[in-house]
MITOR-711854 format. One record per residue (C-alpha): residue in three letters; x, y, z. Coordinates in steps of 0.25 Angstrom, whole numbers, plus 2048, in hexadecimal, padded with zeros to 3 digits. Example, Ala and Ser with C-alpha at 12.3 -4.5 7.8 and 13.67 -1.06 7.14 Angstrom:
% MITOR-711854
ALA8317EE81F SER8377FC81D 
//
This chain:
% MITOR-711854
UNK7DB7B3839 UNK7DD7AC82C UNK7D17B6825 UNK7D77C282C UNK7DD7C881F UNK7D07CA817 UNK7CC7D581F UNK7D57DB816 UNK7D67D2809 UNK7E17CD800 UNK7E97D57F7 UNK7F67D27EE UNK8027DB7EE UNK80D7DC7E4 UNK8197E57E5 UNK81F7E87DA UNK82F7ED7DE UNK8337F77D4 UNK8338057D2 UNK8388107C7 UNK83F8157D3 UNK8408147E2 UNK8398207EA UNK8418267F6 UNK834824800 UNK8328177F9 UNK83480A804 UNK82D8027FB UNK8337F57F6 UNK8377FA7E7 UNK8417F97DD UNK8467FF7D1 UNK84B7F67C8 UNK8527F67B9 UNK84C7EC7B4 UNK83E7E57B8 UNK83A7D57B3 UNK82D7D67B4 UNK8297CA7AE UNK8307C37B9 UNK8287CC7C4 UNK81E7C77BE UNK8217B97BF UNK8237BB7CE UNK8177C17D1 UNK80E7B87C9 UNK8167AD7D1 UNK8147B47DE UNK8047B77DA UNK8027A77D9 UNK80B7A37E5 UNK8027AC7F0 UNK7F47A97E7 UNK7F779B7EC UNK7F779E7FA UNK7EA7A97F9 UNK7E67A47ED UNK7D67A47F5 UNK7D67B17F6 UNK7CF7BE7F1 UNK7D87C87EC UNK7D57D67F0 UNK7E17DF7E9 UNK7EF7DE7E3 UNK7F97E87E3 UNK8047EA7DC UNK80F7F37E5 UNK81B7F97E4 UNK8267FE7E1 UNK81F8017D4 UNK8137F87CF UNK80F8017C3 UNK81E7FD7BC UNK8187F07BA UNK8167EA7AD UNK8067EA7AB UNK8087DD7A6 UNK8107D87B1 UNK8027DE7BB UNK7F87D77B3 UNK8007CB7B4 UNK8007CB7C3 UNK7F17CF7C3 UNK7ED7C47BA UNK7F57B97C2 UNK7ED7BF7CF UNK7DF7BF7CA UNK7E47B07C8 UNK7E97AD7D4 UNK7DE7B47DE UNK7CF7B77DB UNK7CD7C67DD UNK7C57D07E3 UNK7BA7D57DC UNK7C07E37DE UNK7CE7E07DF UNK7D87EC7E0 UNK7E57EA7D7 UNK7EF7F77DA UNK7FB7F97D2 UNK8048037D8 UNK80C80D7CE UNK81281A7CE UNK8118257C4 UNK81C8247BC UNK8178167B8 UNK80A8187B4 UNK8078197A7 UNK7F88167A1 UNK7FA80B796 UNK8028037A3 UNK7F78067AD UNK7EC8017A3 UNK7F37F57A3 UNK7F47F37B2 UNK7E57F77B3 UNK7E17EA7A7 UNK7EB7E27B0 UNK7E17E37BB UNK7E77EE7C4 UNK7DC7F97C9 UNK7E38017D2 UNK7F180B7D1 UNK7F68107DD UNK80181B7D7 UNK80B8217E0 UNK80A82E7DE UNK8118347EB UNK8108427E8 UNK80984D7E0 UNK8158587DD UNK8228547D6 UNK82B85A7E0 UNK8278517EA UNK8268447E1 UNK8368487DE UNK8398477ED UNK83183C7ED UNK8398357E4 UNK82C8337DA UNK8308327CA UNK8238387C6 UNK81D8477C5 UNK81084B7CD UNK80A84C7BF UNK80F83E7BC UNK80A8387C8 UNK7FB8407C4 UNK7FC83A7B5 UNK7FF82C7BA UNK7F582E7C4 UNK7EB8317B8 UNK7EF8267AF UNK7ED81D7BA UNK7E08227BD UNK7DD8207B0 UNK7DD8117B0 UNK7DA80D7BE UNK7CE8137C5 UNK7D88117D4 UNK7E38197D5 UNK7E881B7E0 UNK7F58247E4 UNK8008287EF UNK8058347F5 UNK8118367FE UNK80E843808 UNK818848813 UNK82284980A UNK82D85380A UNK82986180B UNK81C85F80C UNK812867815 UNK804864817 UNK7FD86E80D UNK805869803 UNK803859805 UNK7F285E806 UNK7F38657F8 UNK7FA8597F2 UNK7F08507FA UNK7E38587F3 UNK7E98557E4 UNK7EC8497E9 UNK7DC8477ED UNK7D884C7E0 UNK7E08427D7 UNK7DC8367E0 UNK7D282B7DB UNK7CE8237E8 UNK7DA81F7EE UNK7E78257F2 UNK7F38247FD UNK7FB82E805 UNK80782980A UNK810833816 UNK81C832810 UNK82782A81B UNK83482A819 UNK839819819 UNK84881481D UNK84E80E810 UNK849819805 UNK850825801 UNK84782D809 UNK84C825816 UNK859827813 UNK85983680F UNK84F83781B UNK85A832825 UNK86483B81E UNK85D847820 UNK85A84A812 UNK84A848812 UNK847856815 UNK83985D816 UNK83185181B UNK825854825 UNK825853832 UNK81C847839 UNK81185383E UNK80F85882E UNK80E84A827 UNK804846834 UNK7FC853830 UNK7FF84F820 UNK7F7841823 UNK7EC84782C UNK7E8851820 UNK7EB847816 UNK7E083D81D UNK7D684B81E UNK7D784E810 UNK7D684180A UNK7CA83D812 UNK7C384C80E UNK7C68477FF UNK7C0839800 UNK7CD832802 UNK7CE82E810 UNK7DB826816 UNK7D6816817 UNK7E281581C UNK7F081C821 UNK7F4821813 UNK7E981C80A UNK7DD824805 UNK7D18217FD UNK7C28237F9 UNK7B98197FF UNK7BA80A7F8 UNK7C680F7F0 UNK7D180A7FB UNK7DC8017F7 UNK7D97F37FA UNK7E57EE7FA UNK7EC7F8804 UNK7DD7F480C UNK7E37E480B UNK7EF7E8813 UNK7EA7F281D UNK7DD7E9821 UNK7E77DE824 UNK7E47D4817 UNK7ED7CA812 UNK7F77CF805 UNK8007C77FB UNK80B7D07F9 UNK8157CD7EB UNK8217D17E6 UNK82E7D77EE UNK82B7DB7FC UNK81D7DA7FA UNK8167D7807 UNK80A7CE809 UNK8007C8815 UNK7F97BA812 UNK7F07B281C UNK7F27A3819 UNK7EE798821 UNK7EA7A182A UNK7F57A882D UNK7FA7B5828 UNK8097B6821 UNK80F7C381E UNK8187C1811 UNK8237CA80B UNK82D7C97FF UNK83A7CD7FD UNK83B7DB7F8 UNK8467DA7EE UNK8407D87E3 UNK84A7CF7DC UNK8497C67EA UNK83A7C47E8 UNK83C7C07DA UNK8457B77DD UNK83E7B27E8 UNK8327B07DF UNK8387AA7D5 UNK8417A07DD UNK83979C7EA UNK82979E7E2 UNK8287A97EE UNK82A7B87F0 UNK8297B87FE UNK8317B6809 UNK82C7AC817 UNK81F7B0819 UNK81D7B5829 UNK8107B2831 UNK80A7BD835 UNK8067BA846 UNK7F67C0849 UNK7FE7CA852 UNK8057CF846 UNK7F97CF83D UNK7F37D8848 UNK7FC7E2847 UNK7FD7E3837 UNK7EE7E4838 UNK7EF7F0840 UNK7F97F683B UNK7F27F482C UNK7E67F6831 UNK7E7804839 UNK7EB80B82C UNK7DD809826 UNK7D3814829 UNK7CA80982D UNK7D1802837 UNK7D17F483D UNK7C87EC840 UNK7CD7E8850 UNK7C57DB850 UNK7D07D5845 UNK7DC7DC84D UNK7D67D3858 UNK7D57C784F UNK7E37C984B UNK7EB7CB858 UNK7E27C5862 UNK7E17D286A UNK7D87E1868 UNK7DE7ED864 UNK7E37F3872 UNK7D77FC877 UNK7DD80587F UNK7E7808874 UNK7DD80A86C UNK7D5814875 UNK7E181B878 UNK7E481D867 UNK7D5821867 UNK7D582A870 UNK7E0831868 UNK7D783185C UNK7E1827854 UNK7D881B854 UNK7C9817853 UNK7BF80D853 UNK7B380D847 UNK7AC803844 UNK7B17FA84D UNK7BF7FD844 UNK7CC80184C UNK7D180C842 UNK7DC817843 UNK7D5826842 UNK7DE831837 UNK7E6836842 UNK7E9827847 UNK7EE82183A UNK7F7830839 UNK7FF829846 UNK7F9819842 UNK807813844 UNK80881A853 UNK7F8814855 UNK7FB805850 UNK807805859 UNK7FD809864 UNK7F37FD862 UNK7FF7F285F UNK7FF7E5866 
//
């Protein structure tokens, strides 16, 4: 099983911890700060660049992707360093896909031109909604016409621009979320995400949530019927859902988000980055602390920002491949669960999820129909070992 992860490729991740300020939705491992060294991030990443290029250093790189927190508050100098350190390190794909997240409030055009002559070729802006009212609940620091004006800048130097929406948020009913949806479809390029908005332990939404004090939210009967007609409208514009959330034109996909859902192998750097890596024939899942003054330090005094590193049991790499791969609008390939867990999918299971229209095979492909990925965590929990 040591080739299983280029079905899917091999990408680099970057997180980059800190925020303007920290959103009440927002589970996401980001900080604000004061103050930020950046000369001394960048130290850490280039030393983090050459420490995993040693162990990978024979393989083709597919994408990079600088995460958040909040990317585009990076220096541009500080991204083009990291770029250029990369292109050192790992020979590239012809069409690599480098994605810089940022939100609108940092987007200004003379920044973003340097980002695009630094190498990046792709912005993913968080836009989350398209009326103020609800970007002040949402706790956004940008207007609806600054998230369009920061769209617009960005477009004007990158040719992918992708962005995200948050629906079934408070007050919301369905014609509403489908006339935001259609402006929506008419700024979008190629490529956008549409996330349900869920409530996580350890935000403020959380903790007004348990208190009683997040009123007006929808009921699990109108966000379902929210998603159905989301996937309807999308697919009649052009854009259908390649996966759970993600829409897209055809060839305009994100390839890095393809490298973790088809189960490829990712180095993930920076504080509570995440990353899977196949050597000597075996697959290591690797984290860092999340704290980003403990993975400096940790870079700086040990030469790693990791902590132990756990083998990944075949048994285990079968379930993250179904769990990844389901998502996808094209499914997974059973012959590989096989190969990973020693075993085929359960049949009747799959007959019974059939017969209830949730799942099908095409192609010889196992895949999840729109109704099942609407309930995909109730049909995985069906086909587990």
């Amino acid at each position: 099983m040591s080739d299983d992860w280029r079905h899917g490729g091999f990408g680099l991740y970057l997180h980059w911890p800190f925020c303007a300020a920290k959103c009440p939705y927002c589970d996401f491992n980001s900080h604000v700060a004061a103050e930020i060294d950046q000369a001394r991030w960048q130290r850490a990443y280039l030393a983090e660049i050459d420490r995993l290029g040693v162990e990978t250093q024979d393989r083709v790189l597919n994408s990079v992707f600088f995460g958040g927190g909040t990317p585009s508050l990076m220096d541009p100098d500080l991204v083009a360093a990291i770029l250029e350190r990369v292109r050192r390190t790992w020979r590239q794909a012809n069409d690599i896909e480098i994605t810089l997240e940022a939100n609108p409030t940092s987007i200004e055009s003379g920044r973003f031109r340097a980002y695009s002559e630094g190498g990046v070729n792709r912005i993913s802006m968080g836009m989350q909604a398209l009326n103020d009212a609800d970007l002040t609940r949402l706790g956004r620091m940008h207007s609806a016409a600054e998230g369009r004006a920061a769209f617009d800048i960005a477009r004007s130097h990158f040719d992918r621009v992708s962005f995200d929406l948050i629906y079934a948020r408070q007050d919301q009913d369905l014609t509403a979320w489908e006339a935001e949806l259609r402006e929506a479809l008419a700024m979008a390029v190629d490529h956008f995400s549409l996330y349900q908005l869920t409530i996580e332990e350890g935000t403020a939404f959380g903790r007004r949530a348990a208190a009683g004090k997040l009123t007006g939210l929808p009921d699990e009967e109108l966000a379902a019927d929210m998603y159905l007609r989301t996937q309807e409208i999308c697919e009649a514009a052009g854009l259908p859902a390649y996966e759970v959330s993600n829409h897209a034109r055809e060839g305009a996909q994100s390839r890095h988000n393809l490298i973790y859902w088809r189960y490829g192998d990712y180095a993930g750097i920076g504080p509570g980055a995440h990353g899977r890596l196949t050597l000597g024939g075996t697959r290591q899942a690797t984290v860092t602390p999340k704290p980003p003054a403990l993975w400096l330090q940790a870079v700086e005094q040990r030469g790693s920002g990791e902590l132990p590193r756990e083998e990944l049991p075949l048994e285990d790499q079968a379930v993250e491949f179904l769990l990844f791969g389901l998502r996808l609008s094209e499914g997974i390939d059973p012959a590989r669960y096989r190969a990973l867990s020693g075993t085929d999918l359960p049949a009747e299971k799959l007959a019974d999820l059939g017969e209830l229209g949730l799942v099908e095979t095409l192609d010889g492909r196992i895949r999840a129909t729109r109704e099942g990925r609407a309930v995909l965590n109730g049909v995985i929990r069906e086909l587990m070992p």
